[in-house]
N, C-alpha and C positions, 0 to 999 in steps of 0.2 A: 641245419644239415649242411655241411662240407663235402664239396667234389671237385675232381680236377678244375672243373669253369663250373659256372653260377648258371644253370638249367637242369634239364628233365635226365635222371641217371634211370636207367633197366638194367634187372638183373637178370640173369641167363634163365628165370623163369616166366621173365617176363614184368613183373613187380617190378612199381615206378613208384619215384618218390623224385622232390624238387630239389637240390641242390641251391639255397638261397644264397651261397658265395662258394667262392673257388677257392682253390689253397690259398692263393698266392694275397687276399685279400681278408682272410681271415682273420680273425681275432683270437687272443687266447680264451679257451672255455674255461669253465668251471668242470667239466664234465667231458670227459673224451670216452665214446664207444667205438668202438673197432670191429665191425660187423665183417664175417666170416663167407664162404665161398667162395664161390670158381673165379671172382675176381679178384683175390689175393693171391692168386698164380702170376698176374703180369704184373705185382709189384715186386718180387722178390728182389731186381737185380734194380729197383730204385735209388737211387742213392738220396738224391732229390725227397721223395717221400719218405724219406727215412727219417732225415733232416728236419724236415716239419713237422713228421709224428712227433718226436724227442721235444721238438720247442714247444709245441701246445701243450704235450702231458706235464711241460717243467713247474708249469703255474695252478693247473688240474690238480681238484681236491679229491676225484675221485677219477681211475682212471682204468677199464673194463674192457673186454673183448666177448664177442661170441665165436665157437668154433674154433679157425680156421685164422680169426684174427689174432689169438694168442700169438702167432707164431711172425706176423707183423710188428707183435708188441716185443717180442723175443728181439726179434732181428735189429729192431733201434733200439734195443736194448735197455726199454722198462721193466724186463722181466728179471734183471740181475738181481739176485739175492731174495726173488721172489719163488714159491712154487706155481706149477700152471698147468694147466694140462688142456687138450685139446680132442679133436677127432683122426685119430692112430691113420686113418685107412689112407688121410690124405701125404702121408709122408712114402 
């Protein structure tokens, strides 16, 4: 698990999971998921995060979203030449 810094991430329901490193010390996966919700609203105007999704998917055999994160994967622009579809309500 990948998060901004290497500790405990919550999601606006509450749901916790560990973050075992942070971006910035990351390694390239095999496997990138992009999980979807109310916190892919304060990445939009990331540029930074942008930049990182794009390098980790470069080497990524396989490379996935739930929701909300398709439009994360849009926006660094993995989803060129791909189709996608998402959840309508949140645009």
């Amino acid at each position: 698990m990948v998060g901004s810094s290497q500790g405990l991430v919550r999601n606006s329901q509450g749901a916790e999971v560990v973050a075992t490193v942070g971006y910035r010390d990351a390694k390239l996966p095999s496997i990138v998921l992009v999980p979807g919700g109310q916190g892919t609203r304060s990445l939009v105007n990331d540029a930074e995060f942008f930049e990182r999704l794009a390098a980790w998917a470069s080497e990524a055999r396989l490379v996935t979203s739930v929701c909300t994160g398709a439009a994360l994967l849009a926006a660094a622009g993995l989803l060129d030449g791909f189709r996608a579809t998402t959840n309508k309500r949140a645009y």
